[in-house]
C-alpha positions in Angstrom: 109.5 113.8 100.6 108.2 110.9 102.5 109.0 107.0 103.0 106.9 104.5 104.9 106.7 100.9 105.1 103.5 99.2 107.1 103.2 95.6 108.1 100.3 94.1 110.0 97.6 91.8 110.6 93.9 91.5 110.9 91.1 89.3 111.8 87.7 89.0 109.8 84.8 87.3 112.0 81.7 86.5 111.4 78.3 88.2 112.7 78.2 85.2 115.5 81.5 86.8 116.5 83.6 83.4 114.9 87.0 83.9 113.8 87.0 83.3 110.1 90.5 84.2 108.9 93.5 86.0 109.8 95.2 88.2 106.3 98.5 89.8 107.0 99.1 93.1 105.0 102.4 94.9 103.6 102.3 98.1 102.3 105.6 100.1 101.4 105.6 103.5 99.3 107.2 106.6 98.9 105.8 110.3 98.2 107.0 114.1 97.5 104.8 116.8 97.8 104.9 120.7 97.5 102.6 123.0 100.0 102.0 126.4 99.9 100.4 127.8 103.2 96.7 129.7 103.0 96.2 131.7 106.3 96.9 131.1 109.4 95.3 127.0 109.9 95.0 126.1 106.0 97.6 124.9 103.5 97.4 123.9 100.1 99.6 120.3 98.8 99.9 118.4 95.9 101.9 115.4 94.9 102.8 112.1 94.5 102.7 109.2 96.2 102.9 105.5 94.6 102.3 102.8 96.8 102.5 98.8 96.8 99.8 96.8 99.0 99.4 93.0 99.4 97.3 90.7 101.7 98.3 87.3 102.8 96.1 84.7 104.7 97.6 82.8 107.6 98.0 79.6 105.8 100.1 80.9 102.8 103.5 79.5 102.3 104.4 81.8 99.4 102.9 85.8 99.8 102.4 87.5 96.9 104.5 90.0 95.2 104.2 93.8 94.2 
């Protein structure tokens, strides 16, 4: 079982190398998965793991919700 929570932000510019906008992202999920190793460097999972993303821009006053 696994819980992770990611909040950042990124740039997008243009060819000329101008700053267009700056988007802020949240990301929080949660997963459980079951493995069974194969050999020595190999292992076999699968599972489940549900996620909520969402992308703001700099000038929001009210982000959006999941």
């Amino acid at each position: 079982m696994h819980v992770e929570s990611l909040n950042d932000l990124f740039d997008v510019y243009s060819d000329a190398g101008l700053r267009l906008a700056s988007y802020g992202r949240a990301s929080y999920g949660f997963g459980f998965d079951l493995g069974v190793p194969r050999g020595g460097s190999a292992e076999a999972r699968l599972g489940l793991s549900p996620r909520c993303v969402t992308f703001t821009t700099d000038t929001s006053l009210t982000p959006a919700r999941c």
